[in-house]
N, C-alpha and C positions, 0 to 999 in steps of 0.2 A: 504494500500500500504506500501509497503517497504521502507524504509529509504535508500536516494541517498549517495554513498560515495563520501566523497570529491572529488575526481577526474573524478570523470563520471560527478556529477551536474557542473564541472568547463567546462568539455570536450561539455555538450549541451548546456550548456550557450554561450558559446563562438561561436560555432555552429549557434544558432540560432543568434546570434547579426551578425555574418557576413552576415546573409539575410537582412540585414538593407539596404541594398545596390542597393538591386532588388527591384520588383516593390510589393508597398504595401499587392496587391492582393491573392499573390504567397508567400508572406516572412516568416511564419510559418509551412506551409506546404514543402517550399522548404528544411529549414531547420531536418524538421520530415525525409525527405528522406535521405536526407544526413547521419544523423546521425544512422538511421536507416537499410540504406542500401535496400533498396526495391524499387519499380517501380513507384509507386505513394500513392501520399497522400490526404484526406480530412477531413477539420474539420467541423463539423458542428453542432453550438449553436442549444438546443432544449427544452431552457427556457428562462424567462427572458421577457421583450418586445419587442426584436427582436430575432424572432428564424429565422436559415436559413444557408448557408453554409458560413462561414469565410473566407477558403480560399481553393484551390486545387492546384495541383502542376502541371496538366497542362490539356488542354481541354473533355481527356477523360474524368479523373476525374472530372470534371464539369459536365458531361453529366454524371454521374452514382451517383452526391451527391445528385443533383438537382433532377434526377429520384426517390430516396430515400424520401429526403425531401417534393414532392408535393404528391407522393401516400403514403406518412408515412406507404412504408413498403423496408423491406430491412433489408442486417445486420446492419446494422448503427440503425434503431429502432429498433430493438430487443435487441440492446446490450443496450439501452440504457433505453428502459423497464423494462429489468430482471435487469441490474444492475452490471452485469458479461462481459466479453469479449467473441466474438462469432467470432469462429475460421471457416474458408469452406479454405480446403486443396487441393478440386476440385469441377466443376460442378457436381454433380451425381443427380439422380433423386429425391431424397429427396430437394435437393436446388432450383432443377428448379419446383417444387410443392409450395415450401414456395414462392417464390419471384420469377415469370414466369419471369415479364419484367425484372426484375434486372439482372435475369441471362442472360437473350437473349441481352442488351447489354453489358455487362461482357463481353460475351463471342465474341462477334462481334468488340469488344474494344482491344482483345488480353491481356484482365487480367485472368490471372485461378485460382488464389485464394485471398482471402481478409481475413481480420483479422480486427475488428472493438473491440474499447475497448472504456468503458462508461469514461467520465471524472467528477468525482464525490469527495468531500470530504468526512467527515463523516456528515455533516448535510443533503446535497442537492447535484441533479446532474446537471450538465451545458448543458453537451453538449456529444460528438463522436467524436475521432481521428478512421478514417477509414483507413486501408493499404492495399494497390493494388501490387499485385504482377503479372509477366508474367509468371515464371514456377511454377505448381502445388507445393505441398507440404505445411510442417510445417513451422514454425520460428525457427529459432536455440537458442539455449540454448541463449545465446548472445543478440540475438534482443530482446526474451522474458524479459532478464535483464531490457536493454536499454529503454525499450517501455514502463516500467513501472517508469521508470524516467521520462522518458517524458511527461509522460501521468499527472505526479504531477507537471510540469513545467506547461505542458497544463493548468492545472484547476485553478492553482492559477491566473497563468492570463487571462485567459477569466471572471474568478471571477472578475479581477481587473477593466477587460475590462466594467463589468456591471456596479461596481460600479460609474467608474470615467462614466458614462453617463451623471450625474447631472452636469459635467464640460460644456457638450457643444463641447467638442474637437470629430473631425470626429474619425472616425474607425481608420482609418490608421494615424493619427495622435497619438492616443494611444498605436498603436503598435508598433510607431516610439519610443515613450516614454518608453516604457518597454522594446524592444528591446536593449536602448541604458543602460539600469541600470542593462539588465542581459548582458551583455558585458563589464560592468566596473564592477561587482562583478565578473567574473572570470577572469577579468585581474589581481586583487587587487589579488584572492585567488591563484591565476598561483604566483604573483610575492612575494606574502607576505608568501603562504605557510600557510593559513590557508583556512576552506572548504566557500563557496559560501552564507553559510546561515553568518557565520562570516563578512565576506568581507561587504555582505551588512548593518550588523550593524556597521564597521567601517565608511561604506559613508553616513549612517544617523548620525552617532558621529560628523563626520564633518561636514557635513550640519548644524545641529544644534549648534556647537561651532561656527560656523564662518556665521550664518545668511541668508544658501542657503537652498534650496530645494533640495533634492536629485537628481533630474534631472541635476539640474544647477552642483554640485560635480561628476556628472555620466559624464556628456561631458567633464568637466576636464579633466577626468583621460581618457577617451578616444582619448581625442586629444593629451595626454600625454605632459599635462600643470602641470598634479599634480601627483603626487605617492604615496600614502597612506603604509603607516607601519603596519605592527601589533599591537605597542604602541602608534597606531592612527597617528603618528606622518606623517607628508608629508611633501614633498621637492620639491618645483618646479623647473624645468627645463627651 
């Protein structure tokens, strides 16, 4: 994957941190649409010790991850098989051959096309950001960009998401956690003027100078208790 420019990685951070707001179930996916511009969203883990759908952006997409995920067929497994992103611009008869049910409720769902992209590092892959759209066609130059930002927000944290299991903290407590530390890295990187991977090594800097967790420096600056500089330095209000 491509390398996110500062102000796209600040522009979906920021994005995604304002779904902190809605309800746990919906708050990654809401934010994928948003950002994205498309009809619907789903993610869904297809490693790990829980595989299963994360979140969807709203009931159809439920009914077509969940369809995916218990016949493990669908673009969302195929994309996540080969490893590539797998593009259907329309129903045509090639797609209703690959995946009859998928497409019979696609199509009954009023989606007509999807775009399903693997969320993968370089060692391992996690999981599938799936995109639902209602009028046929491609992705525009733009989303293509955008989608592939995301898609590297996606994996770092559902990675993170695996990881912190040995904490014991629910799902959505985790996402409450991550959601709040990629919303105080692009406040920092919006107000300091430096890119999102920076910002978050300023609120590990402070964390660590001053005895907190990053978490605990993430709600600071988002209750806008604290302001962080570029020469680290912060002023509280």
């Amino acid at each position: 994957m491509c390398d996110m420019k500062g102000d796209e990685a600040a522009r979906i951070a920021v994005a995604f941190a304002r779904e902190t707001a809605k309800s746990p179930t919906s708050r990654l996916c809401a934010a994928c649409v948003e950002v994205l511009e498309v009809t619907g969203a789903g993610i869904t883990v297809l490693s790990g010790t829980r595989p299963g759908p994360v979140c969807v952006s709203d009931s159809n997409v439920a009914g077509l991850e969940n369809l995916q995920f218990n016949l493990a067929q669908g673009p969302c497994q195929d994309a996540f098989r080969a490893g590539h992103p797998v593009h259907v611009s329309r129903w045509d008869e090639s797609a209703a051959v690959r995946w009859p049910p998928f497409v019979d409720l696609a199509h009954s769902s009023g989606i007509r096309a999807v775009s399903a992209y693997p969320l993968m590092n370089e060692v391992a892959g996690v999981g599938v950001l799936t995109l639902y759209r209602a009028t046929e066609g491609v992705l525009t130059d733009v989303q293509l960009d955008d989608v592939l930002a995301v898609a590297r927000v996606l994996t770092d944290t559902l990675i993170s998401l695996q990881t912190d299991e040995e904490s014991g903290l629910l799902v959505e407590e985790r996402i409450t956690y991550r959601a709040e530390i990629y919303q105080a890295s692009g406040m920092v990187a919006v107000q300091s003027g430096v890119t999102p991977a920076e910002a978050l090594l300023l609120i590990r800097a402070h964390g660590f100078a001053h005895g907190l967790s990053a978490a605990d420096v993430a709600t600071e600056i988002v209750s806008r208790r604290l302001r962080l500089e570029h020469d680290a330095s912060d002023g509280r209000q």
